[in-house]
Biopython code that builds the backbone (N, CA, C, O; Angstrom):
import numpy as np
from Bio.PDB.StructureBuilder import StructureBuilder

atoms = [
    (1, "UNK", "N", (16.590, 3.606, -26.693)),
    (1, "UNK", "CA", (17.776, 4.160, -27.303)),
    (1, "UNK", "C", (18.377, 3.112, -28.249)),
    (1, "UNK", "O", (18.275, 1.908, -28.014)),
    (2, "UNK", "N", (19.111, 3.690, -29.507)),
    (2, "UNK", "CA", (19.556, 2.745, -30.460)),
    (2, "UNK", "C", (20.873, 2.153, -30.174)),
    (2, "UNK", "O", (21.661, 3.092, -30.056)),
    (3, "UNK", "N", (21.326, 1.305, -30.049)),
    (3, "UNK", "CA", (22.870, 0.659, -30.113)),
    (3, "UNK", "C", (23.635, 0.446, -31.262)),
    (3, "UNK", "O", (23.158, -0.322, -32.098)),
    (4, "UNK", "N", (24.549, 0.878, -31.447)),
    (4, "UNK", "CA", (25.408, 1.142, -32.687)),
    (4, "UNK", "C", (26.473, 0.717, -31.952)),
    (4, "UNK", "O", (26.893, 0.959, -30.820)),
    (5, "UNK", "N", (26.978, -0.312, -33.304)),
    (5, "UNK", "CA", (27.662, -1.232, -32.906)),
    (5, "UNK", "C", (29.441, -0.512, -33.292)),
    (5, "UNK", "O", (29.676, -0.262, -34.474)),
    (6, "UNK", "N", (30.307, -0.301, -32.469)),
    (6, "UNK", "CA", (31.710, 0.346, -32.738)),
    (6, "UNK", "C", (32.710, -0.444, -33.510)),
    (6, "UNK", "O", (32.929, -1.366, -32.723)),
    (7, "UNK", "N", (33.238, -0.599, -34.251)),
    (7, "UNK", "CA", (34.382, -2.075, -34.211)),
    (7, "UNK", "C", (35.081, -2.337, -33.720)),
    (7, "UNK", "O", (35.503, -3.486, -33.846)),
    (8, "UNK", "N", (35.608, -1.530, -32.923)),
    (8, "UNK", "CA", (36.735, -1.803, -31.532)),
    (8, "UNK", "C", (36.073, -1.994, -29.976)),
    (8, "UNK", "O", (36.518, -2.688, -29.062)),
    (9, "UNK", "N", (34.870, -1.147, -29.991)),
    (9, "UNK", "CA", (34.725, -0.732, -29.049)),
    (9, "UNK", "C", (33.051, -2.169, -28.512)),
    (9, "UNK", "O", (32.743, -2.552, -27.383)),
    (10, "UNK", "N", (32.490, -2.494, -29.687)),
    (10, "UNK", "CA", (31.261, -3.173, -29.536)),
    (10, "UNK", "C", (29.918, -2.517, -29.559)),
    (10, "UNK", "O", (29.890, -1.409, -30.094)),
    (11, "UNK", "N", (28.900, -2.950, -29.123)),
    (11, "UNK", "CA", (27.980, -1.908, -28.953)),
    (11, "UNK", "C", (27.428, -1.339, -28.401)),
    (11, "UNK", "O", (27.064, -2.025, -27.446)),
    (12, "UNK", "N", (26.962, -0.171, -28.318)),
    (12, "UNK", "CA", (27.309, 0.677, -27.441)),
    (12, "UNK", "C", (26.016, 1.969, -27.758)),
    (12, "UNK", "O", (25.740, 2.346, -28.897)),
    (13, "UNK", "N", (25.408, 2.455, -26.612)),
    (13, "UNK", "CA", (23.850, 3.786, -27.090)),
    (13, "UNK", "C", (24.823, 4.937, -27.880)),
    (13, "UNK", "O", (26.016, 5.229, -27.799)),
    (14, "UNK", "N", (23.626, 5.454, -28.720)),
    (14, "UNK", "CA", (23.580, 6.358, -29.948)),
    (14, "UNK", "C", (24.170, 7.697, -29.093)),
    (14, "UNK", "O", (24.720, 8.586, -29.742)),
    (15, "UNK", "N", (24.085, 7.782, -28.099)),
    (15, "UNK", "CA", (24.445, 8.830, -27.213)),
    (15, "UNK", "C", (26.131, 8.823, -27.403)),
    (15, "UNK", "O", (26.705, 9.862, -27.080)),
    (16, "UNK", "N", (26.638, 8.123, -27.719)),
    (16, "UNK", "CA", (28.185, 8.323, -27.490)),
    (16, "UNK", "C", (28.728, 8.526, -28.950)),
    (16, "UNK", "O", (29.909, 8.464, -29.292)),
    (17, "UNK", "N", (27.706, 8.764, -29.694)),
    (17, "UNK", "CA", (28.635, 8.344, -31.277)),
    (17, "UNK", "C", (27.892, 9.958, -31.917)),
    (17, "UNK", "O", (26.921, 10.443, -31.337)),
    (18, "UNK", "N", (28.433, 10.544, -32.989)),
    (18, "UNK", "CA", (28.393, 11.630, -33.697)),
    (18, "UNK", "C", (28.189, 11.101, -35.034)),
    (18, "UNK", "O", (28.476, 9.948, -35.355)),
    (19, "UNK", "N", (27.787, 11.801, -35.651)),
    (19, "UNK", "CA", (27.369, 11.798, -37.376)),
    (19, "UNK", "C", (28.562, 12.494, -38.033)),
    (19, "UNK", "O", (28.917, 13.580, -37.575)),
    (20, "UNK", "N", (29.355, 11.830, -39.309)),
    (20, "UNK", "CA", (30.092, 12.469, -39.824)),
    (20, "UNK", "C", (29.804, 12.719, -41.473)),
    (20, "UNK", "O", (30.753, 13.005, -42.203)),
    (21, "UNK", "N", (28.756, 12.623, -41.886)),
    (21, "UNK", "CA", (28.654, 13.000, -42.917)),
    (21, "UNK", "C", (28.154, 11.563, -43.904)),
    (21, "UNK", "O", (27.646, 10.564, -43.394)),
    (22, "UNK", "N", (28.406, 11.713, -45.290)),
    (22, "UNK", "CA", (28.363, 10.800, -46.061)),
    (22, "UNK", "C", (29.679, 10.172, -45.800)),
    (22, "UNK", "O", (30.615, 10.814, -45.325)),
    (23, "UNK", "N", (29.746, 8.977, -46.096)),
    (23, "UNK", "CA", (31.241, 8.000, -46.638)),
    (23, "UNK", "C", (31.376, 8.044, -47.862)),
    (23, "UNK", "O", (30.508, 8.179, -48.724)),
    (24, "UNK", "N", (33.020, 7.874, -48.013)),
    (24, "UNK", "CA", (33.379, 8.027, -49.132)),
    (24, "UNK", "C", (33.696, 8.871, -50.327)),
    (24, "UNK", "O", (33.695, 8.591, -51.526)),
    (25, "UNK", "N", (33.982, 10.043, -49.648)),
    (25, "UNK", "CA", (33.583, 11.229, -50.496)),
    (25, "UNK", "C", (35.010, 11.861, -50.704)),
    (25, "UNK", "O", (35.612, 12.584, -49.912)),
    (26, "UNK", "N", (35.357, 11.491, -51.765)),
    (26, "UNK", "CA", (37.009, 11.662, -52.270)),
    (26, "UNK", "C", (37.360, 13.154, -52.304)),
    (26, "UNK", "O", (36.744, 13.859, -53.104)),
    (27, "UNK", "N", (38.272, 13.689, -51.528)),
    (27, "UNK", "CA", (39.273, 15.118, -51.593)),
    (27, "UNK", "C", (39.313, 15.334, -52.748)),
    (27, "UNK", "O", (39.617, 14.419, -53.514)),
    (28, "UNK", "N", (39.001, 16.683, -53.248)),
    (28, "UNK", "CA", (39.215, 17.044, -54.531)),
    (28, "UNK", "C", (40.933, 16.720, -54.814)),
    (28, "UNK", "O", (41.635, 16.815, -53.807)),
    (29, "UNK", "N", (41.533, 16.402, -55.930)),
    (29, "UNK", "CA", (43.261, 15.748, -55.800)),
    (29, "UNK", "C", (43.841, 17.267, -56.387)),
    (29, "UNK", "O", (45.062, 17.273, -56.544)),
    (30, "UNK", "N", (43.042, 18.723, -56.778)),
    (30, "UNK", "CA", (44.030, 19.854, -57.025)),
    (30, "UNK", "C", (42.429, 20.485, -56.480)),
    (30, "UNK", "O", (41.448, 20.176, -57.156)),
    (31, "UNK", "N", (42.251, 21.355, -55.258)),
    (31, "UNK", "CA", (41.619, 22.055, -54.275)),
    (31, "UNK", "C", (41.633, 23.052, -54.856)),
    (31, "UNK", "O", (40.649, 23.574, -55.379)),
    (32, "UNK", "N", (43.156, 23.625, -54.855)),
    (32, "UNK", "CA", (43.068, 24.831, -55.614)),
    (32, "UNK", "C", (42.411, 25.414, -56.837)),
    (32, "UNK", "O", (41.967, 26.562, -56.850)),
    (33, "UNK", "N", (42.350, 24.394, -58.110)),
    (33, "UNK", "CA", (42.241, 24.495, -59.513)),
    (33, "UNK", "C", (40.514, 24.502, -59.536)),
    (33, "UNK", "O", (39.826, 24.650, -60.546)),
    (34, "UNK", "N", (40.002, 24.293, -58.083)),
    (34, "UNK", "CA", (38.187, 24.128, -58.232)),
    (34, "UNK", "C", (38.097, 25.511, -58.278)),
    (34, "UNK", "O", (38.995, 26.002, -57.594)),
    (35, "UNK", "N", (37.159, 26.610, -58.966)),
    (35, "UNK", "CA", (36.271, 27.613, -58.810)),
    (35, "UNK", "C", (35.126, 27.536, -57.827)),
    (35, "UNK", "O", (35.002, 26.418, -57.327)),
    (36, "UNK", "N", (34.618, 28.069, -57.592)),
    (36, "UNK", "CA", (33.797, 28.719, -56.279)),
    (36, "UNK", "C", (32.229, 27.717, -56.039)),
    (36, "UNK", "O", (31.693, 27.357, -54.991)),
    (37, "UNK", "N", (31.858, 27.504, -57.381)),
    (37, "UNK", "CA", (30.989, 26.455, -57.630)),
    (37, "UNK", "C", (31.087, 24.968, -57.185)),
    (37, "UNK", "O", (30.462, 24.264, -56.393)),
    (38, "UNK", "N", (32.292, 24.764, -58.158)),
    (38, "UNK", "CA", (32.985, 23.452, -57.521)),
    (38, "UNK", "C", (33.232, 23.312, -56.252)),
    (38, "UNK", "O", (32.710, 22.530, -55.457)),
    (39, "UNK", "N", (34.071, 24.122, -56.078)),
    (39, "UNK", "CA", (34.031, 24.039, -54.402)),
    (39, "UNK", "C", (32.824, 24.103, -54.027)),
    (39, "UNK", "O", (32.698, 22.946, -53.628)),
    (40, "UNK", "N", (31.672, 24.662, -53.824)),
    (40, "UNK", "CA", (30.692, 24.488, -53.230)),
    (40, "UNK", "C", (29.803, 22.770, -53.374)),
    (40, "UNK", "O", (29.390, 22.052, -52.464)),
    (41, "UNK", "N", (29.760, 22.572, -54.786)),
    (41, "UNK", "CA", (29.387, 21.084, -54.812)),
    (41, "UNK", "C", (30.411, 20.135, -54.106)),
    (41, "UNK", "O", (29.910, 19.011, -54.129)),
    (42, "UNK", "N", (31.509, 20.109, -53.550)),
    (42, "UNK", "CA", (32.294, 19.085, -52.698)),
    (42, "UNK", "C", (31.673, 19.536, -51.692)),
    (42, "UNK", "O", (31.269, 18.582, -51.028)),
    (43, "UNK", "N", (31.244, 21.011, -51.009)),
    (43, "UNK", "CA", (31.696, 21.214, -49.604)),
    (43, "UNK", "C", (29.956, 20.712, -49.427)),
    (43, "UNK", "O", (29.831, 19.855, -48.551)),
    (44, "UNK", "N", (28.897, 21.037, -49.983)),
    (44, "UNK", "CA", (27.547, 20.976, -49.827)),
    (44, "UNK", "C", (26.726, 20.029, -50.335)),
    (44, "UNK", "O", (25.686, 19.566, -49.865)),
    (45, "UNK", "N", (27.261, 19.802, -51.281)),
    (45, "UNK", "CA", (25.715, 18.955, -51.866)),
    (45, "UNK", "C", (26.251, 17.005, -51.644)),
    (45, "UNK", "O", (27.299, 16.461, -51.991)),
    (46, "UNK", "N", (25.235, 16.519, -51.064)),
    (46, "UNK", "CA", (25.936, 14.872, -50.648)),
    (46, "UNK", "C", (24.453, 14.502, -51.072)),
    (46, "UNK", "O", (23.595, 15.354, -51.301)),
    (47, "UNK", "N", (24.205, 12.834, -51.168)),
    (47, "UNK", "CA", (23.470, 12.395, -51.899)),
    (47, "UNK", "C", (22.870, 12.435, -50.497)),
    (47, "UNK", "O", (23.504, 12.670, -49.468)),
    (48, "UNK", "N", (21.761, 12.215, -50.573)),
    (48, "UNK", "CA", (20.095, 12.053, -49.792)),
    (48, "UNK", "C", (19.256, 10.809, -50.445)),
    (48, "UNK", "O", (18.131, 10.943, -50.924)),
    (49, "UNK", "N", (20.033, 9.490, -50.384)),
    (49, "UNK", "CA", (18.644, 8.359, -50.859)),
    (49, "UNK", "C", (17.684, 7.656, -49.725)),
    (49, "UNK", "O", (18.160, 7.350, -48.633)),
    (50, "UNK", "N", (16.693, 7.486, -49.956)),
    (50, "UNK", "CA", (15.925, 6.597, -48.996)),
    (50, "UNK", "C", (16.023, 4.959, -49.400)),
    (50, "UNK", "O", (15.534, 4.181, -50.219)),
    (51, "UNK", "N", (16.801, 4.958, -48.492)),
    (51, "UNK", "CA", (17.110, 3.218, -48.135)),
    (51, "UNK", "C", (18.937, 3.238, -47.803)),
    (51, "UNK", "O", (19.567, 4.264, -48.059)),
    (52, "UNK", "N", (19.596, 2.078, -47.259)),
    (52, "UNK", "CA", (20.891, 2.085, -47.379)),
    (52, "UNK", "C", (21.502, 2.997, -47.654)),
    (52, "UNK", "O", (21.278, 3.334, -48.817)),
    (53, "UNK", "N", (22.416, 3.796, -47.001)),
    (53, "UNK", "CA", (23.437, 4.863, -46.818)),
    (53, "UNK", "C", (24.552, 4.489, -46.281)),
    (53, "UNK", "O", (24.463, 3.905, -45.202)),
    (54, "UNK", "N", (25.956, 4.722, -46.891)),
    (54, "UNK", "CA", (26.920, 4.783, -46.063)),
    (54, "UNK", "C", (27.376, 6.105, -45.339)),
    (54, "UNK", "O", (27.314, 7.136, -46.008)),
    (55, "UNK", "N", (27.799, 6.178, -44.126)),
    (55, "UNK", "CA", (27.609, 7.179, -43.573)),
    (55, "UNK", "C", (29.029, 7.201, -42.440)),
    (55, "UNK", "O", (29.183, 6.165, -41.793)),
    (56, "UNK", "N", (29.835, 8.118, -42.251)),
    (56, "UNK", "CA", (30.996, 8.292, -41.339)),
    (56, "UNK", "C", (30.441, 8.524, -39.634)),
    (56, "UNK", "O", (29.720, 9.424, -39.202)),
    (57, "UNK", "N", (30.742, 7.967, -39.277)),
    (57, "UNK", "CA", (30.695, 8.135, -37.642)),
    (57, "UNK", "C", (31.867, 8.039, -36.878)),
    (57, "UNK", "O", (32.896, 7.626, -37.413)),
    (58, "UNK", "N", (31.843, 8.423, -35.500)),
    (58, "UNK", "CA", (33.008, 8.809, -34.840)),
    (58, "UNK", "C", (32.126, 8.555, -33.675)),
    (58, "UNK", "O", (31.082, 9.088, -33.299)),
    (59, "UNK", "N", (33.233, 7.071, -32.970)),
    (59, "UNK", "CA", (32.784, 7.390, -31.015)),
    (59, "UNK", "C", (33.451, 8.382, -30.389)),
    (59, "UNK", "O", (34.606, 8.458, -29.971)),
    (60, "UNK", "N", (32.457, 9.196, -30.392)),
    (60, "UNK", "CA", (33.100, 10.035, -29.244)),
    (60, "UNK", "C", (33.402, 10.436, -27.967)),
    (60, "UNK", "O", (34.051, 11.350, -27.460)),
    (61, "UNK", "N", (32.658, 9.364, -27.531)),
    (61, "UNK", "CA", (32.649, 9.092, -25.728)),
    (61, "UNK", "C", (33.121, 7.762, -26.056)),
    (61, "UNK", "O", (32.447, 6.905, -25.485)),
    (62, "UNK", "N", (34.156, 7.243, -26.863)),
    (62, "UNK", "CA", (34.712, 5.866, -26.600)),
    (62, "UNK", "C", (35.534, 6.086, -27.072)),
    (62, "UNK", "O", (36.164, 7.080, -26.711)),
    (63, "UNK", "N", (35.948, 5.365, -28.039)),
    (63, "UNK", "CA", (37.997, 5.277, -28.362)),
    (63, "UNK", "C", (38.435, 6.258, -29.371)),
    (63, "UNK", "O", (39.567, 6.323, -29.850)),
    (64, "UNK", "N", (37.093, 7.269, -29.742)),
    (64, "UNK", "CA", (37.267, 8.697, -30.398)),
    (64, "UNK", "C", (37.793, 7.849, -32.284)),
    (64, "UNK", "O", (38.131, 8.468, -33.293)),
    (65, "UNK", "N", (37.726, 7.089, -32.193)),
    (65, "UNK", "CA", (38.221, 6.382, -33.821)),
    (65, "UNK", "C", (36.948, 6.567, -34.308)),
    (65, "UNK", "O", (35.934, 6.317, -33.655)),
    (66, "UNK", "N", (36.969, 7.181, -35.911)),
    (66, "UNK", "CA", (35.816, 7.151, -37.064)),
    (66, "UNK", "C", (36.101, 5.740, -37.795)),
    (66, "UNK", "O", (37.086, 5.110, -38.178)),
    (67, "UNK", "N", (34.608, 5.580, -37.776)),
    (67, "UNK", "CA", (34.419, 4.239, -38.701)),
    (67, "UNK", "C", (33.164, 4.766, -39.769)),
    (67, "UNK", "O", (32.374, 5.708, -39.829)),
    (68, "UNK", "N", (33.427, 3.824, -40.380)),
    (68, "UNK", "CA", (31.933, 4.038, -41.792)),
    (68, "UNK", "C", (30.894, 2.726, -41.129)),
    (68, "UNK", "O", (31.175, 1.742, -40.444)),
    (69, "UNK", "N", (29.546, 3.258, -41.713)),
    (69, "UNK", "CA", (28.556, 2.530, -41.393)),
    (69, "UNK", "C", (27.421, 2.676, -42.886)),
    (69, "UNK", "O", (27.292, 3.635, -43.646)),
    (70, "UNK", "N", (26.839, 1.545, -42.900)),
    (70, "UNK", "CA", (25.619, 1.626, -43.722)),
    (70, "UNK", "C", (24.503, 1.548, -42.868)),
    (70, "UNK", "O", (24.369, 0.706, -41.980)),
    (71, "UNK", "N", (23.636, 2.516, -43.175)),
    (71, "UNK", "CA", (22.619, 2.805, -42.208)),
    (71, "UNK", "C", (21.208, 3.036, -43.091)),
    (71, "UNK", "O", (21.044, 3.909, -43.943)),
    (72, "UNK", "N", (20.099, 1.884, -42.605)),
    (72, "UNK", "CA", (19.136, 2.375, -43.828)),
    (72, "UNK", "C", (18.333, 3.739, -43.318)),
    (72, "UNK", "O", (17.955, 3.881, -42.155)),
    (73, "UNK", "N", (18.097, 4.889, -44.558)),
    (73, "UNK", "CA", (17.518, 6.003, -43.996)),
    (73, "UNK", "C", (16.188, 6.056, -43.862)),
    (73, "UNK", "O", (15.663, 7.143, -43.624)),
    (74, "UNK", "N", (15.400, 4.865, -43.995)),
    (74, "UNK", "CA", (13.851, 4.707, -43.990)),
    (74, "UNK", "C", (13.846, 3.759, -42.393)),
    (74, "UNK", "O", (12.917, 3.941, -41.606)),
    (75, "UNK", "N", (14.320, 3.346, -42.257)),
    (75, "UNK", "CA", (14.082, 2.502, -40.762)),
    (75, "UNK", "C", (15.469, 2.918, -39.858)),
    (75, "UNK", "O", (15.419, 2.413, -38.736)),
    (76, "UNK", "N", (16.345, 3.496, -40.033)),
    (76, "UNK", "CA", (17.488, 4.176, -39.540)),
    (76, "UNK", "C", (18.255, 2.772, -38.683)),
    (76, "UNK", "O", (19.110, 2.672, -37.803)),
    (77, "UNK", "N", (17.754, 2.190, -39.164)),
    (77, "UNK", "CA", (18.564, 0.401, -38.977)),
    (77, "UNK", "C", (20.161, 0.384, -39.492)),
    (77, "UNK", "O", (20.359, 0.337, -40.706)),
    (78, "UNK", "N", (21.423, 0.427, -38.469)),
    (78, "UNK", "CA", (22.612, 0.093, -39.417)),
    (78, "UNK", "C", (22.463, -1.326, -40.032)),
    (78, "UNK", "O", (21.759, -2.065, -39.344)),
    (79, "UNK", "N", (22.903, -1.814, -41.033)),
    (79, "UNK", "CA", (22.855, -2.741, -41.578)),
    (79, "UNK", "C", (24.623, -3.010, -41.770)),
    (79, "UNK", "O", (24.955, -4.187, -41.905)),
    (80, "UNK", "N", (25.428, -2.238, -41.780)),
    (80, "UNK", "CA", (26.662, -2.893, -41.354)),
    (80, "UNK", "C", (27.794, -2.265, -40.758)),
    (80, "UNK", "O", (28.054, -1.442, -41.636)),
    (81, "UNK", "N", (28.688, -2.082, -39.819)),
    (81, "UNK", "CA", (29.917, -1.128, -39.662)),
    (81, "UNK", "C", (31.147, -2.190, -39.790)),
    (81, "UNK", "O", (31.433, -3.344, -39.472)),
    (82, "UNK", "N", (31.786, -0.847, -40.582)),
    (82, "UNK", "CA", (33.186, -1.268, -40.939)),
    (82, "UNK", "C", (34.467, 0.111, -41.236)),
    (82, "UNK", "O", (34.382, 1.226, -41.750)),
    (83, "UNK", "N", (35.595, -0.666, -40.615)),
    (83, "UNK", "CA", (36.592, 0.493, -40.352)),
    (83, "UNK", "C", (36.505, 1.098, -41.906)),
    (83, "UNK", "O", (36.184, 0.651, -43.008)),
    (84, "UNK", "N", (37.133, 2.798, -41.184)),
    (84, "UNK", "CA", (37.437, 3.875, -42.593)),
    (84, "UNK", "C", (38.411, 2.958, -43.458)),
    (84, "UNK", "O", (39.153, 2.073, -43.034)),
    (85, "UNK", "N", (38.230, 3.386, -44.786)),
    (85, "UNK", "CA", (39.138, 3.111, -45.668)),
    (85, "UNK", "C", (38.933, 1.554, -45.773)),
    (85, "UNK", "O", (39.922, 0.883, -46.068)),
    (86, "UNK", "N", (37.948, 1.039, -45.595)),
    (86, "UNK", "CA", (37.567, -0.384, -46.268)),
    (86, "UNK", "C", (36.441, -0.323, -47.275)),
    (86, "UNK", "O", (35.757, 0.692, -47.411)),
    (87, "UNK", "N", (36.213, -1.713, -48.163)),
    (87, "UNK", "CA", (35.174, -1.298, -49.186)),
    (87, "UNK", "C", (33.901, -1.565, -48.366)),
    (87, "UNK", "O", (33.915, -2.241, -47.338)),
    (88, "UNK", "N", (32.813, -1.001, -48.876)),
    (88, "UNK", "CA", (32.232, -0.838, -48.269)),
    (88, "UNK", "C", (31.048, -2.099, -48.677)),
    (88, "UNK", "O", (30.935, -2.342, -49.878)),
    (89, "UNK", "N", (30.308, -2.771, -47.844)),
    (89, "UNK", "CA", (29.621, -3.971, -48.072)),
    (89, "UNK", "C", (28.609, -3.865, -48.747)),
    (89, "UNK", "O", (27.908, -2.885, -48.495)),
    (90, "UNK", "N", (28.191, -4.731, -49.750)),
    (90, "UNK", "CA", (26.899, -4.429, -50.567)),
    (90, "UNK", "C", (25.754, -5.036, -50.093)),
    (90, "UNK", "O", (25.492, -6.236, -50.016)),
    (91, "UNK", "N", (25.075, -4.027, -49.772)),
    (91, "UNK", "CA", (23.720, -3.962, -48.959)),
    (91, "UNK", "C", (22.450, -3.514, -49.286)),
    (91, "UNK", "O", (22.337, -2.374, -49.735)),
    (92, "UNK", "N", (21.180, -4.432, -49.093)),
    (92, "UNK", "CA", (20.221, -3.828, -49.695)),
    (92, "UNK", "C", (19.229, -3.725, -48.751)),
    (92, "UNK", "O", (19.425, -4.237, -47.649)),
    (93, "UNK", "N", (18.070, -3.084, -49.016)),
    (93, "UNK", "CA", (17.606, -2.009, -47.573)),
    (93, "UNK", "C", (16.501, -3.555, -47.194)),
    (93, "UNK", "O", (16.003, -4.418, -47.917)),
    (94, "UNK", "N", (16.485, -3.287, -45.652)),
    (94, "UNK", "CA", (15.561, -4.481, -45.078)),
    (94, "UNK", "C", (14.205, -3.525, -44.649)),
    (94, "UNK", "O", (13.445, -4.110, -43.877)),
    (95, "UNK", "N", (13.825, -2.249, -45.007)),
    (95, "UNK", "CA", (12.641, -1.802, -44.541)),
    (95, "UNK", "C", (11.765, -2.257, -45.305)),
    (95, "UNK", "O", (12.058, -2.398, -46.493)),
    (96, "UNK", "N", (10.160, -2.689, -44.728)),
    (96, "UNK", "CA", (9.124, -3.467, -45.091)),
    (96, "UNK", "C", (8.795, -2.864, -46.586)),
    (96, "UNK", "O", (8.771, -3.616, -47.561)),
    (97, "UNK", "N", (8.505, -1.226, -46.715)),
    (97, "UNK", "CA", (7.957, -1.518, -48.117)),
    (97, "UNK", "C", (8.974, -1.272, -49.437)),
    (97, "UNK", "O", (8.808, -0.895, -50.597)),
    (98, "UNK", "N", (10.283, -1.757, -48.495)),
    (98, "UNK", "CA", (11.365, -1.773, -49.962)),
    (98, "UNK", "C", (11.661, -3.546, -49.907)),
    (98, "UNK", "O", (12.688, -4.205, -50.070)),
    (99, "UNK", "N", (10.853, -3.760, -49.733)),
    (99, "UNK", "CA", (11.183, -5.727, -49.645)),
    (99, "UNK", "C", (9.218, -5.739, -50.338)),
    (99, "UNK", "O", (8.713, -6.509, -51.155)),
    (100, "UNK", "N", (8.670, -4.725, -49.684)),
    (100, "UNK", "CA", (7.453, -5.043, -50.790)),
    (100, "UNK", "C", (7.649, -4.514, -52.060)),
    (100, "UNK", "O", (6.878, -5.040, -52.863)),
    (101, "UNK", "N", (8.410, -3.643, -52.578)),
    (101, "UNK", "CA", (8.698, -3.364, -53.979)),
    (101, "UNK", "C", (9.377, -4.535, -54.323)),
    (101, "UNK", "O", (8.797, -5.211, -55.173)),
    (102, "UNK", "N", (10.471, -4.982, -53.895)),
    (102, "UNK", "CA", (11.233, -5.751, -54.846)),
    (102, "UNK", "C", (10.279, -6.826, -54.969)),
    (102, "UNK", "O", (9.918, -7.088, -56.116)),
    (103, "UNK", "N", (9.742, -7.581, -53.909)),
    (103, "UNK", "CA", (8.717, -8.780, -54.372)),
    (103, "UNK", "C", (7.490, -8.319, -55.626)),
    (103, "UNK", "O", (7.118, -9.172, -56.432)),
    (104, "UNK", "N", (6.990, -7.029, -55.662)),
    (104, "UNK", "CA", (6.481, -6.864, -56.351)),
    (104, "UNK", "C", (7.001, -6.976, -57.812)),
    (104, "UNK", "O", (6.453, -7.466, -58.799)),
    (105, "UNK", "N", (8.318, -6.333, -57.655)),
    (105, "UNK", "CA", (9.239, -6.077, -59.634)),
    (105, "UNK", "C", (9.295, -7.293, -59.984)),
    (105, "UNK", "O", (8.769, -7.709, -61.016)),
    (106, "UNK", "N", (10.201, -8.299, -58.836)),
    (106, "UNK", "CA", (10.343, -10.017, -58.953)),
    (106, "UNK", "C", (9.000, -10.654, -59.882)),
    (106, "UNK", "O", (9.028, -11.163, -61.002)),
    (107, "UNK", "N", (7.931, -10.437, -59.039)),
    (107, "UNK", "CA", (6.842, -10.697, -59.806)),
    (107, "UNK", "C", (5.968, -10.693, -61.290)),
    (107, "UNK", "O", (5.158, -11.451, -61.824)),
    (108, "UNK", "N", (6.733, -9.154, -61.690)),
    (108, "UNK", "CA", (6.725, -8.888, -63.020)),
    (108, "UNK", "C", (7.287, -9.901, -64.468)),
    (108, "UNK", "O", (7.184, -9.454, -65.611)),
]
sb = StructureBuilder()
sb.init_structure("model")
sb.init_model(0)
sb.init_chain("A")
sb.init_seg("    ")
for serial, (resi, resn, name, xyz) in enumerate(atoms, 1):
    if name == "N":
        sb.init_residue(resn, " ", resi, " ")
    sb.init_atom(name, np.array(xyz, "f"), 0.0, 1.0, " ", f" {name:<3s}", serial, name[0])
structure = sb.get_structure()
């Protein structure tokens, strides 16, 4: 089982924590003034990259507080957690063949 680390709480199995979506994903600032489309691109469409993701989580069998996490989506490794509403850390993915690309570009 994976341990995901809480910031209040420490770390703690994948069993107690929930997925909240992407991080960072700003409230439309007039809800109303979106058409049906728009609204649908806030409510549905979130980015999907392979490598590093920031991502919202919530313990929910612990102190119930959401925090943001960067989590790489090729080795599902967090690489950092940090409370909501902080910037978020710049991170680059530690899975083997995205450390063999970059040595490869380096090389170029």
């Amino acid at each position: 089982m994976q341990l995901i680390a809480c910031p209040w709480c420490g770390q703690r199995e994948e069993a107690e924590f929930h997925y909240g979506g992407q991080a960072h994903v700003a409230y439309p600032e007039d809800p109303y003034a979106l058409d049906d489309e728009q609204w649908a691109q806030y409510v549905f469409f979130r980015d999907n990259p392979k490598g590093p993701f920031a991502e919202r989580w919530v313990h929910s069998a612990g102190c119930r507080r959401w925090f943001n996490a960067v989590r790489d989506t090729v080795t599902h490794e967090f690489l950092a957690v940090y409370e909501a509403g902080a910037t978020p850390p710049s991170i680059t993915s530690t899975a083997p063949a995205a450390q063999q690309r970059k040595g490869q570009e380096a090389s170029r």
